[in-house]
BAMI-831992 format. One record per atom (N, C-alpha, C, CB): residue in one letter; x, y, z. Coordinates in steps of 0.05 Angstrom, whole numbers, plus 32768, in hexadecimal, padded with zeros to 4 digits. Glycine has a CB too. Layout:
<rs>
AXYZ;...
</rs>
This chain:
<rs>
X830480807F5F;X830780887F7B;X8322807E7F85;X82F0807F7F8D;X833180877F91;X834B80857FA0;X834280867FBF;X8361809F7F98;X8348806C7FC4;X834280647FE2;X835B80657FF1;X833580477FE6;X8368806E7FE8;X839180827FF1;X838A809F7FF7;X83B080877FCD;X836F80B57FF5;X836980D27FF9;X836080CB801C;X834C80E17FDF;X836780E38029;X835980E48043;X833C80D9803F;X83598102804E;X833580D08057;X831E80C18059;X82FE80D4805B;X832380AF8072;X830C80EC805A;X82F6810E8057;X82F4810B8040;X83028132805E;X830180FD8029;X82F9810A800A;X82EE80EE8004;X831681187FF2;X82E480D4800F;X82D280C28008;X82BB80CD8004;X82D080B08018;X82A380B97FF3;X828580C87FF8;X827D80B38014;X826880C47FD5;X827280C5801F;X825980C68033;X825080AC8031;X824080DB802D;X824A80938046;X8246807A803A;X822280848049;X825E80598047;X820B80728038;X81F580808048;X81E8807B806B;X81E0807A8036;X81E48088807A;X81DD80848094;X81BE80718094;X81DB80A480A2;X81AE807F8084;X8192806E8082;X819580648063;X817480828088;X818C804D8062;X8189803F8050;X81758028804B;X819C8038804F;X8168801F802D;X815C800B802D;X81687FF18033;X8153800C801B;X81617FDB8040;X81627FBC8044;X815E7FB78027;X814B7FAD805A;X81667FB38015;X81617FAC7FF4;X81597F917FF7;X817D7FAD7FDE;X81617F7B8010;X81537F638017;X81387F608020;X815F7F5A8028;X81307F758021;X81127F73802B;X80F87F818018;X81117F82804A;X81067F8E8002;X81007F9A7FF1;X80F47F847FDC;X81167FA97FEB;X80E17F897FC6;X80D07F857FB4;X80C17F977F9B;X80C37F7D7FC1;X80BF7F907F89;X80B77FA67F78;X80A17FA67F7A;X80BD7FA67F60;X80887FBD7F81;X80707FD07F88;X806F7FDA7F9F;X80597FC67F84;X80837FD87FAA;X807C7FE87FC6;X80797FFE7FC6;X808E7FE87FDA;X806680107FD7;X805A80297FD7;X8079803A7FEA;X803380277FE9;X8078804B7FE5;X809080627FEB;X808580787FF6;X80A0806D7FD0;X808480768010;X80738096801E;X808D80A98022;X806080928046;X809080C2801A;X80A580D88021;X809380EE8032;X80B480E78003;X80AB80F78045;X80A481128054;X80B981168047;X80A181198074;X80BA812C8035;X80C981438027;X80CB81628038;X80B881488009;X80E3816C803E;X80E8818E8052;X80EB81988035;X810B8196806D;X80DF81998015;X80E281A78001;X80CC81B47FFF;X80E8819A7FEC;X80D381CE7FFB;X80BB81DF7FF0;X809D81D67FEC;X80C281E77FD6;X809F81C37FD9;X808A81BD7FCE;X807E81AA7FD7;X808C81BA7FBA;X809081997FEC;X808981848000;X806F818E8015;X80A6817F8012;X808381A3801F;X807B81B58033;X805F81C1802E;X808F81CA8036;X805F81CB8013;X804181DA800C;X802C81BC800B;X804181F07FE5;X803181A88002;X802381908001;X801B818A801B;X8032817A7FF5;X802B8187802F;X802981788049;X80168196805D;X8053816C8056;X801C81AC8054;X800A81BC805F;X7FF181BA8051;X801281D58061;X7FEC81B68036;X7FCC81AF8030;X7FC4819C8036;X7FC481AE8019;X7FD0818D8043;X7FC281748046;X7FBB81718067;X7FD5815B803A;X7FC8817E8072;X7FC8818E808D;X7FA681948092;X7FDC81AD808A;X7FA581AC807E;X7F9581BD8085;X7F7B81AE807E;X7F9B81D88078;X7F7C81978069;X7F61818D8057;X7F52816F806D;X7F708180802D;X7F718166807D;X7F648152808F;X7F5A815380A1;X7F6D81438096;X7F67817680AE;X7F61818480CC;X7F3E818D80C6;X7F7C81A780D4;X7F39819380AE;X7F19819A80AF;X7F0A817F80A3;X7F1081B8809A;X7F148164809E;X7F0D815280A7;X7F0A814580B9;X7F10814B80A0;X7F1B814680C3;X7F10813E80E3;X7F04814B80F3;X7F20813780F4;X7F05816480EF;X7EF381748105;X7ED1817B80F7;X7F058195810D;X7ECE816E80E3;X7EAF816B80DB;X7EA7815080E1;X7EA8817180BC;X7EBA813F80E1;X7EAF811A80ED;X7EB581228110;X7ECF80F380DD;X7EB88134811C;X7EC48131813E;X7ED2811C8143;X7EAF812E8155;X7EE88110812F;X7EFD8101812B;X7F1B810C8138;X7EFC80FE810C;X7F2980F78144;X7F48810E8156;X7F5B810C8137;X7F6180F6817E;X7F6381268133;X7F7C812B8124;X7F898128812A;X7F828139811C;X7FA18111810C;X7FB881108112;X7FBD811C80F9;X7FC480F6811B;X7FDB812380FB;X7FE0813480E0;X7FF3811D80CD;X7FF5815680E9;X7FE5811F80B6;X7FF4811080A0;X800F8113809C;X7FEB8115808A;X801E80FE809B;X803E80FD809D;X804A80FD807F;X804980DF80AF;X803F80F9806F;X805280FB804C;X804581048041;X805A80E48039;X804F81138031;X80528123801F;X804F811A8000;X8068812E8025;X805A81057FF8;X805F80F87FE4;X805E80D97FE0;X807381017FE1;X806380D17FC7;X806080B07FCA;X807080AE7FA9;X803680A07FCF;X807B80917FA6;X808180867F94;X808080697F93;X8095808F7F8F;X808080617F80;X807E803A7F7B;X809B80377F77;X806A802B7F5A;X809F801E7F87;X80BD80127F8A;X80BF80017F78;X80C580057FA3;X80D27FFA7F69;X80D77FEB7F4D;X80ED7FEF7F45;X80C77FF27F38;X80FA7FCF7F39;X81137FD27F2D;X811D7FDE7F11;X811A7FBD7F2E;X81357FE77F0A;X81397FF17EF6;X81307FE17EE4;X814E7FF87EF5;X81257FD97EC6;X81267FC97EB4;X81387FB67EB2;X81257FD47EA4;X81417F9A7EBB;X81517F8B7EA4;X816F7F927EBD;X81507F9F7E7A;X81637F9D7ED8;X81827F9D7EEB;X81777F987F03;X81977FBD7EEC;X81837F8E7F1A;X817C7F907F37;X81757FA37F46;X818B7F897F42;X817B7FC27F33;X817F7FD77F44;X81687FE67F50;X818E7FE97F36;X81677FEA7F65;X81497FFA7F6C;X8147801D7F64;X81437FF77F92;X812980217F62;X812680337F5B;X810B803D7F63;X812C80327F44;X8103805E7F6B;X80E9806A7F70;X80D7806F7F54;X80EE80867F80;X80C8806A7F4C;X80BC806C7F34;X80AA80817F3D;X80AF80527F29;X80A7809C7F3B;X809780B67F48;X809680CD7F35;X80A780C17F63;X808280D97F41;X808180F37F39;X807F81077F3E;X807A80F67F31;X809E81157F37;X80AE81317F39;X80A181497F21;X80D3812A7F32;X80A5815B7F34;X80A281747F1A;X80B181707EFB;X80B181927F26;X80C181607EFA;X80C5815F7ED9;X80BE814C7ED1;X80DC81627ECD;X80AD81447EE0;X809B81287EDB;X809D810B7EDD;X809581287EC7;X809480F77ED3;X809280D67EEC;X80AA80CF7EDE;X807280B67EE9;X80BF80CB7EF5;X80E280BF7EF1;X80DE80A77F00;X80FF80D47F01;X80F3809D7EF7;X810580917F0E;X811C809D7F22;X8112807E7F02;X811680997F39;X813480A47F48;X813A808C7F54;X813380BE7F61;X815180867F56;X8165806F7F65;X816680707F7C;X817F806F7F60;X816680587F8C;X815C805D7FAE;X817B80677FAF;X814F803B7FC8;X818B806B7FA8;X81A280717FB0;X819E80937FB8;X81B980697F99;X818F809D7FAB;X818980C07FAB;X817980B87FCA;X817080D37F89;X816180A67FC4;X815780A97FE3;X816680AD7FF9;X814B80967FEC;X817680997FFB;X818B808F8003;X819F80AE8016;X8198807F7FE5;X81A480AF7FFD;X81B080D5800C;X81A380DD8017;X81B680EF7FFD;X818F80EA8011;X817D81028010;X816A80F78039;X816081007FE8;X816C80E08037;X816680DA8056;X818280D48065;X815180BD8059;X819680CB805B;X81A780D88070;X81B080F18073;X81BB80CD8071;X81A18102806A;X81AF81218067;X819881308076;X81B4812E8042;X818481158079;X816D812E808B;X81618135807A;X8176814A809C;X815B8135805E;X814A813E804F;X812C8134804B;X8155813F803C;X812B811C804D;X811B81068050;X811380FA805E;X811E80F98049;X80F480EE8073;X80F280D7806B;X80E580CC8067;X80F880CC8071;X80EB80AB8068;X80DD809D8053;X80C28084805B;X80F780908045;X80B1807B805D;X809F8060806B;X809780538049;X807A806B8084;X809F803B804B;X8092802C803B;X807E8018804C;X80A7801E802B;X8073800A8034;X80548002802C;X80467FEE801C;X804B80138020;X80407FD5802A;X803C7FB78013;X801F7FC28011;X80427F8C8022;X801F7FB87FF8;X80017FB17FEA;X7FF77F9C7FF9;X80007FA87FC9;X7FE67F99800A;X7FDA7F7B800F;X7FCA7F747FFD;X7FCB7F778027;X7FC87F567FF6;X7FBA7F477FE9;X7FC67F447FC9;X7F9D7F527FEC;X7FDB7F577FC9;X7FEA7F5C7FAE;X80017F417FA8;X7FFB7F7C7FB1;X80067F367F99;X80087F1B7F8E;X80217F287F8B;X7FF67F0D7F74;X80447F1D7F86;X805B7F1B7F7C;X80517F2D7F5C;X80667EF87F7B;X80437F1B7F48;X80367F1F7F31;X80287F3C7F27;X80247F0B7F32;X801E7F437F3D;X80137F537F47;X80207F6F7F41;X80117F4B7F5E;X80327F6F7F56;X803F7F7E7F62;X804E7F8C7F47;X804E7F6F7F77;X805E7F767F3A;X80747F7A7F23;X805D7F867F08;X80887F557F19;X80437F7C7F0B;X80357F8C7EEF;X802E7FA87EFB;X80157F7C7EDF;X80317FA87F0D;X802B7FC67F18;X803D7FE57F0F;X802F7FC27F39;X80507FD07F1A;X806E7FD57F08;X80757FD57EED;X80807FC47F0D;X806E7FCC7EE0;X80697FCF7EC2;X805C7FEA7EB8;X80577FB97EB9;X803D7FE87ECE;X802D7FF47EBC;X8034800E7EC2;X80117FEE7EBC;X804E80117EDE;X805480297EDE;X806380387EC8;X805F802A7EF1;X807980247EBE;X808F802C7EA7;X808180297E94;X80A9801C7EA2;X806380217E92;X805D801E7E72;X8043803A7E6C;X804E7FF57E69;X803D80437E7B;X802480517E7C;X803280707E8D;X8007803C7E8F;X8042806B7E9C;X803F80847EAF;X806080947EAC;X803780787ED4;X807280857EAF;X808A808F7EA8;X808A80A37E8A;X809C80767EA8;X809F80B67E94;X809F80D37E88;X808580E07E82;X80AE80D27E6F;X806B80DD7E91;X805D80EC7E95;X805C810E7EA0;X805480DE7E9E;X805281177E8F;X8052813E7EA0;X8047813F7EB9;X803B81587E90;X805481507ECB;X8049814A7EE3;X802B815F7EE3;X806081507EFC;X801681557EFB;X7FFD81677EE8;X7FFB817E7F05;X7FD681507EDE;X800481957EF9;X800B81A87F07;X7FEC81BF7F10;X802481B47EF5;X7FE181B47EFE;X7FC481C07F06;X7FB181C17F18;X7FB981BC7EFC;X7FC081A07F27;X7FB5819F7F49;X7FB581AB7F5C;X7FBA81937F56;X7FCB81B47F54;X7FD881C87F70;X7FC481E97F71;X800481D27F67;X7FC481F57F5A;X7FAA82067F64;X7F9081FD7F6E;X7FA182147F51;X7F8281E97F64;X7F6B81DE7F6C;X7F7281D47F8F;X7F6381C67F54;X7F8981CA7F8D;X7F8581C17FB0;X7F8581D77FC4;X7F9F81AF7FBB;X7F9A81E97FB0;X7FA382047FC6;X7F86820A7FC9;X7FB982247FB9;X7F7782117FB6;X7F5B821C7FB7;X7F5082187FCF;X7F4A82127FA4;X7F4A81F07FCE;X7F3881E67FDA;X7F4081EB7FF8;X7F3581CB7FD1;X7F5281E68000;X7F5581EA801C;X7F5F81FC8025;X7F5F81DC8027;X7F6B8214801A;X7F65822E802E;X7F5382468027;X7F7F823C8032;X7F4982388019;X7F2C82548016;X7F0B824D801B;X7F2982607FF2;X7F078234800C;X7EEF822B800C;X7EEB820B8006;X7EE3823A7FF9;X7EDD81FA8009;X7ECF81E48005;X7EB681E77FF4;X7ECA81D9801E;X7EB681E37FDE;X7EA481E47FCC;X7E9281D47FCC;X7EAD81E47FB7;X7E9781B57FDC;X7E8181A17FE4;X7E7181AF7FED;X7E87818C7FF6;X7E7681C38002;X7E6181CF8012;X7E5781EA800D;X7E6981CE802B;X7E5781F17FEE;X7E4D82037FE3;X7E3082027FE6;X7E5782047FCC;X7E1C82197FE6;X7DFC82147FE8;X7DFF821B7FC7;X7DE5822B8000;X7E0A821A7FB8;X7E06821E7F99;X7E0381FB7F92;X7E2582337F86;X7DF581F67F83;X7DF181DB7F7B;X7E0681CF7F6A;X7DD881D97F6D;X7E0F81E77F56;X7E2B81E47F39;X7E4381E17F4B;X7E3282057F20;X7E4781F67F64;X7E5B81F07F6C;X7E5C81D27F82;X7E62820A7F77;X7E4C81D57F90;X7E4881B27F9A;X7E51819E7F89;X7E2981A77F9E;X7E4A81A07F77;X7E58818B7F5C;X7E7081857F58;X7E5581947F42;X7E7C81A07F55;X7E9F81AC7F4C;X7EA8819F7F66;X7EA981D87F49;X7E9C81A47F88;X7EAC819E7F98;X7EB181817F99;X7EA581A77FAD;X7E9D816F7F99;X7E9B81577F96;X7EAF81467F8A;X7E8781547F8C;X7EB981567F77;X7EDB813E7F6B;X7EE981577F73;X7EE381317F3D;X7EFB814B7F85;X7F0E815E7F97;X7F1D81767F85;X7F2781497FA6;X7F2481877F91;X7F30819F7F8F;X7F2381A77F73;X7F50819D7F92;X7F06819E7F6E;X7EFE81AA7F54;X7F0081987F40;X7F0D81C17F4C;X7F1181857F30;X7F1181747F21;X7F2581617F2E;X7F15817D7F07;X7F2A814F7F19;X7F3081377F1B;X7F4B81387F13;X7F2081267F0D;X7F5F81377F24;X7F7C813A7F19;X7F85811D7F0F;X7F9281477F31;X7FA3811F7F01;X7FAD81077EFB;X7FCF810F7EFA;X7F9F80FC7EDD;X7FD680FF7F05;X7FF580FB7EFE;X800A81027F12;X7FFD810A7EE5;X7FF380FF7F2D;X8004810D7F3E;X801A80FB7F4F;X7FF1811C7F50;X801A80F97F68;X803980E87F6E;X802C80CE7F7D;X805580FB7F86;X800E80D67F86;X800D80BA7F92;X7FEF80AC7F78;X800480BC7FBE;X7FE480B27F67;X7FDB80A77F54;X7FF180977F4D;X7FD180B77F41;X8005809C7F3F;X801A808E7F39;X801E80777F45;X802E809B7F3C;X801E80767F63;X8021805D7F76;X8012804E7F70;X801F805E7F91;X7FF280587F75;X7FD880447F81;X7FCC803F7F61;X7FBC80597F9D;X7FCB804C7F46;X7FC680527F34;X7FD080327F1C;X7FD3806F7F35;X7FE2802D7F24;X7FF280117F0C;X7FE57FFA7F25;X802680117F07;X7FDB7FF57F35;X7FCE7FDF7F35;X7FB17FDC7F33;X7FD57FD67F46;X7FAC7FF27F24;X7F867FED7F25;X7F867FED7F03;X7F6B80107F38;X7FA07FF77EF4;X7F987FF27ED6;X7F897FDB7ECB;X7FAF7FF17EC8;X7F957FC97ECF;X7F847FB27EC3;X7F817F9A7ED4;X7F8F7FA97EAA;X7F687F867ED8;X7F637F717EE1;X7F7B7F5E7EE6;X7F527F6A7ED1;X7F7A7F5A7F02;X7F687F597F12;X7F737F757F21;X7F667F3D7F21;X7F637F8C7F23;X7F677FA47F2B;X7F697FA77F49;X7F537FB47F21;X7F7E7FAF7F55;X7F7D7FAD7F79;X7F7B7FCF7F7A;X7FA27F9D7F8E;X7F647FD17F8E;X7F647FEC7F9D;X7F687FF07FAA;X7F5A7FF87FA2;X7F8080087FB2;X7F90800C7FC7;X7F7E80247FD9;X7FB080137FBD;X7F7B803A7FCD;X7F6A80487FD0;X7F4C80557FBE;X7F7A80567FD6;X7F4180447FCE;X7F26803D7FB9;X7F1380547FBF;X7F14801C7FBF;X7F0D806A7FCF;X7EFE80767FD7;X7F02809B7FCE;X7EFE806C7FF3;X7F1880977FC3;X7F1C80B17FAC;X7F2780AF7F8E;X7F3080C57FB7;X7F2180C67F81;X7F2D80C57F63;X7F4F80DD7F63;X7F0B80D57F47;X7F4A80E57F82;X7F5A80FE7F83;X7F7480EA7F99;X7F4581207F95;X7F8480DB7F94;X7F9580CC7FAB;X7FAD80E67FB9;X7FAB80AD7F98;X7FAC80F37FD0;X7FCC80FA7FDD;X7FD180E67FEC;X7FD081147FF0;X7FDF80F37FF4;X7FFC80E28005;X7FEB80D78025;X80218102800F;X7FD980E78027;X7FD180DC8045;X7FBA80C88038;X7FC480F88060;X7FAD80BF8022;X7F9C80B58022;X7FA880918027;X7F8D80C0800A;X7FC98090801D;X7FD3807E8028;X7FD280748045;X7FE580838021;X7FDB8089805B;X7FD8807E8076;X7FBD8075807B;X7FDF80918089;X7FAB808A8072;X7F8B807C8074;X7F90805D8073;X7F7380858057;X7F9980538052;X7F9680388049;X7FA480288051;X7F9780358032;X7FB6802D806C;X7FCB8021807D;X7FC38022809A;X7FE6802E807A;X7F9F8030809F;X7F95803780BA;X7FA6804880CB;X7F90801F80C9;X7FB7805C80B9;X7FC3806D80D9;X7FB5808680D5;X7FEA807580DE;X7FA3808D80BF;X7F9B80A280C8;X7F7D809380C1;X7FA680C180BC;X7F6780A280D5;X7F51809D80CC;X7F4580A780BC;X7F46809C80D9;X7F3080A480B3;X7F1880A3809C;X7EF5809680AB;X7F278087807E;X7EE680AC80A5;X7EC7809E80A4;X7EC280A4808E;X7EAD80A780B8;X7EA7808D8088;X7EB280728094;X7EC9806B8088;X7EA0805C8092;X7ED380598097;X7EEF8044809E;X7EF4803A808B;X7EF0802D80B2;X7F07803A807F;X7F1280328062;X7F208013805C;X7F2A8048805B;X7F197FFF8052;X7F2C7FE9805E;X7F487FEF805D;X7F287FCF8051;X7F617FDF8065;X7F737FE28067;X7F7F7FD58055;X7F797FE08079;X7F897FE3803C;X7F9D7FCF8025;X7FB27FD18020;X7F9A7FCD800D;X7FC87FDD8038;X7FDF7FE58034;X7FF07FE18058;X7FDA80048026;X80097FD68054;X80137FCD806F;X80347FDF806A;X80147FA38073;X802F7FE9808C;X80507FF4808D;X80607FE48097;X8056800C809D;X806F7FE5807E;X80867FCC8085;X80AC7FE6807D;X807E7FA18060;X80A87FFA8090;X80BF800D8096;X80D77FFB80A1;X80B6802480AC;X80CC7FF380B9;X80D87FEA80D1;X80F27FD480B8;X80BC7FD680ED;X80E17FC480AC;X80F37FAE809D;X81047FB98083;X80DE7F968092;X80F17FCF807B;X810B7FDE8060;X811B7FF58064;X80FC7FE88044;X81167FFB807F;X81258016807D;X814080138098;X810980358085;X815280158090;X816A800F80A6;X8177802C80A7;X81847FF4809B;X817B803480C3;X8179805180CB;X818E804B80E0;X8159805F80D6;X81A9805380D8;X81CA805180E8;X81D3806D80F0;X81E5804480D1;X81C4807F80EF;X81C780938100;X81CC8095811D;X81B5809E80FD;X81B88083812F;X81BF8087814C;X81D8807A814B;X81AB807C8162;X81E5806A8138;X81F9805B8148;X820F80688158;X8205804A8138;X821E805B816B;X822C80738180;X824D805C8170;X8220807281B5;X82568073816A;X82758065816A;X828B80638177;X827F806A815C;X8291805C818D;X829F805B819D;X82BA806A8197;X829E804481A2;X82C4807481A7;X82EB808581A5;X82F2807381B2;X82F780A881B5;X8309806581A2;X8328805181A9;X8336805D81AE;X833680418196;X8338807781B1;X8352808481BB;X8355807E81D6;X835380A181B6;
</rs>
């Protein structure tokens, strides 16, 4: 780079950014994604909590992410990284991509401590992400079964007995490999197993706020997850810059 070119042909330094000081490896990663596929996610999930709460006479709020990833360092470097899973399946992306993609308005982002989760903890979680889940296929077979479930029918509440069954493990079966399994998924592998969200086999993105009490659930789910945004996410957008002229 030549720091002698007009100051238009520098890159973009980022507006929002992580505190890398307040950061730790397993932190949960909530995204609101404006992508396609964000969008079709955050409207199923729309549509699947709005007829949950209006069968408990519970007040709707509408689920805010879309997505999730486990926070963890590169192998063997300081560098941070999203450990998730994308359509070409469970990567790493560099908070530096976050990094853009929310100062550009594309993103954003709330992170998420495990409570009761140990230092020790935290880092085998991390492991068991790179050792079990990384370069996994993403499992694309959910996405019909959810589309199914929530804009046509609820099969729980089939009067067929076979289909009562099918409804009973969400959207028809039991998916795997999706973006927030990935998160909540590497700390229940092995002893001493922490459950983050203990009350499904099917985890999205809102079952997190549940497990952080901002959205509700009957019954009431304990709370094993804390938003700690405010401390990792530094957002220099409003700043006003004054003219010296």
């Amino acid at each position: 780079m030549n720091f002698n070119d007009p100051v238009e042909s520098w890159p973009e330094f980022p507006r929002v950014k992580f505190n890398r000081d307040a950061l730790h490896p397993g932190l949960i990663v909530s995204v609101r994604s404006k992508s396609t596929l964000g969008t079709m996610i955050q409207d199923m999930q729309e549509i699947a909590y709005q007829r949950y709460c209006d069968k408990r006479d519970i007040e709707y709020v509408a689920p805010w992410a879309n997505h999730n990833g486990l926070l963890m360092q590169w192998p063997g470097t300081p560098n941070w990284a999203v450990g998730e899973a994308l359509a070409q399946g469970s990567v790493m992306t560099p908070i530096e991509e976050y990094e853009r993609e929310m100062s550009e308005g594309l993103i954003e982002v709330r992170v998420y401590e495990v409570l009761g989760a140990s230092e020790a903890d935290c880092i085998r979680a991390c492991q068991n992400w790179l050792t079990y889940i990384k370069g996994q296929d993403y499992d694309w077979t959910a996405y019909p079964r959810l589309f199914f479930k929530t804009r046509f029918m609820n099969l729980e509440n089939s009067r067929i007995p076979g289909l009562r069954r099918l409804g009973a493990i969400a959207a028809g079966s039991e998916w795997d490999r999706w973006c927030t399994e990935g998160a909540v998924h590497p700390y229940q592998m092995w002893e001493p197993r922490i459950e983050i969200v203990g009350w499904t086999k099917n985890v999205i993105p809102m079952h997190i706020e549940q497990a952080a009490g901002e959205l509700a659930r009957v019954p009431a789910c304990p709370v094993t997850v804390r938003n700690i945004t405010a401390d990792c996410i530094i957002d220099t957008r409003s700043d006003v810059v004054e003219d010296n002229e």
